[in-house]
N, C-alpha and C positions, 0 to 999 in steps of 0.2 A: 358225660365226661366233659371238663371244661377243658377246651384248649389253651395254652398259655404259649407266646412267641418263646421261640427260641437264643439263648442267651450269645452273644459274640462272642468273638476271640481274633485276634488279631496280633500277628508276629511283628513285633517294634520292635527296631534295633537302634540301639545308644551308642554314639558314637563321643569320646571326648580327644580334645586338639587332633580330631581326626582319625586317632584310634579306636577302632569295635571296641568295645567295652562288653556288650553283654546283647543278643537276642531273648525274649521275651514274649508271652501271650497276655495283651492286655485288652481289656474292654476300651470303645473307642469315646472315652469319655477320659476328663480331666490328666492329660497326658503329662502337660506342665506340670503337675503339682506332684506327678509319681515320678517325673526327672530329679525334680529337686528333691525331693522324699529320699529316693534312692540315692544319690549321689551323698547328700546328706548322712543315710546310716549307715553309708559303707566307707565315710571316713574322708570321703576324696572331696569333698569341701566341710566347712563349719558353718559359712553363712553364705546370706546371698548375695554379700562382697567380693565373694572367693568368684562369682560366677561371671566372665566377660558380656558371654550371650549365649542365648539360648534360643535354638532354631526347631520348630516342628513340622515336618512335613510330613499331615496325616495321610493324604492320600499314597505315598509311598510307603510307608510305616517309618519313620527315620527321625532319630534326635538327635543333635548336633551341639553338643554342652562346649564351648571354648570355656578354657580354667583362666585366672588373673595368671601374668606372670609369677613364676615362685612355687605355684603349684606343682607338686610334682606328682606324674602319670607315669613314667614309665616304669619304675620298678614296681608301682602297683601293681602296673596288669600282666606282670610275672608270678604274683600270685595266687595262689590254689583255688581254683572255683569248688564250692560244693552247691550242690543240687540240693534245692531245701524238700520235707518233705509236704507236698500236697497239690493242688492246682494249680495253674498257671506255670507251670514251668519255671521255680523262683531259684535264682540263683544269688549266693553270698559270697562274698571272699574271704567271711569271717567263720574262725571255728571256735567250736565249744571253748576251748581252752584262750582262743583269742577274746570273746565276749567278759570271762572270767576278769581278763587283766583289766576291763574297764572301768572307772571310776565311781565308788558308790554311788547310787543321788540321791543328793539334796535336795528333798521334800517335806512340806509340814502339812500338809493338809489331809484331813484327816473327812472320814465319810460317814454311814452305816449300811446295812444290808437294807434295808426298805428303801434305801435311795436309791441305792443301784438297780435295785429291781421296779422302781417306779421309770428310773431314768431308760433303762432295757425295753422297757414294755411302748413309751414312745419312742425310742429310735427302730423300734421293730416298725413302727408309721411312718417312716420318712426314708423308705429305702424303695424308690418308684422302680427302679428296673428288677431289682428282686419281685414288687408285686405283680409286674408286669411279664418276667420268664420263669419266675422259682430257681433258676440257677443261677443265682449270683450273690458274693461275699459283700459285706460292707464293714465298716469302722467308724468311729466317731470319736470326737476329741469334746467334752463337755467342760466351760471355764467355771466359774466360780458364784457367776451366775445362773445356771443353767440350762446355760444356751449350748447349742451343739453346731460340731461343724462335721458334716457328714461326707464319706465318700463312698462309693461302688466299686466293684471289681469282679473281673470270673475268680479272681486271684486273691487269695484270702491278707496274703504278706504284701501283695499290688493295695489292695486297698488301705492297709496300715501306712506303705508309705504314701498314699495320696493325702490322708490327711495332715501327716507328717509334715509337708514339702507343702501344705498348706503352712500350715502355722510356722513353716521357717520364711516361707516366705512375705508373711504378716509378721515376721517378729513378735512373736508369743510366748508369755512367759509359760516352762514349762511346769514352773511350780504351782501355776494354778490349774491346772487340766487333769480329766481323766480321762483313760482311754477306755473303752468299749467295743468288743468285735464279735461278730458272729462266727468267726472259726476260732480251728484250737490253737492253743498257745505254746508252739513250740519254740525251740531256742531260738531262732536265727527273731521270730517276734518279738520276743523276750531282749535280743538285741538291740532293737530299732529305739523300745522304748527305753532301754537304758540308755542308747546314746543320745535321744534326746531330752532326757531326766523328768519323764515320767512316771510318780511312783506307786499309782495303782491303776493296774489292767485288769478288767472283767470281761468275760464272755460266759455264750450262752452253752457253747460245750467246754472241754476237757482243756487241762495245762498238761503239758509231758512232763515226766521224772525230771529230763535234765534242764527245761525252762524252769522249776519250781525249785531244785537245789540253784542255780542261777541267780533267781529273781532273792531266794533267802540269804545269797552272799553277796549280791548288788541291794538290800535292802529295798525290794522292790516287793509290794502287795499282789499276791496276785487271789482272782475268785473264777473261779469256773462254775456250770452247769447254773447261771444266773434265771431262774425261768420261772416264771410265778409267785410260790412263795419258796421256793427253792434255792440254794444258792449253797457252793461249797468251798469255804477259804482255806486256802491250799499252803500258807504260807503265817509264818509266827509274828510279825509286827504288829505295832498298834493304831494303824492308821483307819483301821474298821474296828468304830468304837461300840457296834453291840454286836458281836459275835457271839453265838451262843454253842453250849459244847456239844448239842443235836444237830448243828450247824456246822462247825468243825469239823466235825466227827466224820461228818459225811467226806473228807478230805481221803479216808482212806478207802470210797468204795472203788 
């Protein structure tokens, strides 16, 4: 039997202008980039203008986002927390109904399934703490040239926003990116990528009912079970230009 380390977890708490905001189980890697991630898909800045400063104190577990003036915090955090479902403990502010009201995106770029399963096959190589515990998520943001920018997580939505809160804080266009994750695509994911106008998500398991009616009214691609020569497009657009109907099809197993 081979032994493999055991994967971390660690309770961070986000604090903005002072107020709790949210506790969290994150891996203790790229913290900055799941601040801004997070802050980012939950609405409470747009760029990283909005942000004064940003403090980490790992050894405590603590983040301390100050907003610009104008910002406003406090009727946000009167808002409904929902508990997302999976690992890491993920919390949203955002519901089903509230994702809905968000604005289509605008994207043109367009893919096919051998790419994504080519692109799949090496970001499944560049995920070191997965190879290293077997427990742990990652995500990746792949530009136009197909280069990737990778993150980890025990936290399948922790890791969506690391890469996220990367490229917001690169100033990255969103219309040239795809996203890629190894967990499933539930709403509150299905959120992240619409609000930062990402318009095709693939992983290597399963989309839920309500991210796929979601992603077909925010005109968002989405493909699940990406894994070999397998791949199942979940969703009617035409940004995956050889879908084939043995391929589809598999959308209702």
């Amino acid at each position: 039997m081979v032994r493999k380390k055991c994967p971390e977890e660690h309770t961070v708490t986000l604090y903005i202008n002072r107020y709790e905001l949210v506790s969290i189980q994150l891996s203790r890697v790229d913290w900055e980039d799941w601040a801004i991630g997070y802050l980012f898909s939950e609405g409470i800045i747009d760029q990283m203008g909005d942000l004064k400063r940003l403090i980490i104190d790992d050894y405590r577990g603590k983040i301390w986002a100050d907003l610009m003036s104008g910002r406003e915090v406090e009727s946000f955090l009167q808002q409904r927390r929902h508990v997302t479902a999976g690992c890491g403990r993920g919390v949203t502010f955002r519901s089903i109904s509230d994702v809905g009201q968000l604005s289509k995106v605008d994207y043109s770029r367009t893919t096919t399934l051998s790419y994504l399963q080519q692109k799949m096959r090496e970001f499944s190589k560049l995920t070191p703490l997965y190879l290293e515990t077997g427990g742990m998520h990652a995500a990746c943001l792949i530009n136009s040239s197909g280069e990737f920018i990778v993150r980890e997580d025990i936290g399948r939505h922790n890791a969506v926003d690391k890469v996220f809160g990367y490229a917001v804080r690169e100033r990255l266009n969103p219309k040239d990116l795809i996203l890629l994750t190894t967990g499933r695509i539930s709403y509150e994911m299905l959120s992240k990528a619409a609000r930062f106008g990402v318009g095709i998500i693939g992983s290597r398991t399963a989309a839920t009912k309500q991210a796929v009616e979601l992603a077909d009214h925010l005109e968002i691609e989405v493909i699940g079970y990406i894994r070999g020569q397998m791949a199942s497009v979940y969703t009617s657009g035409d940004r995956i230009t050889d879908r084939l109907p043995q391929v589809a099809a598999m959308a209702d197993l």
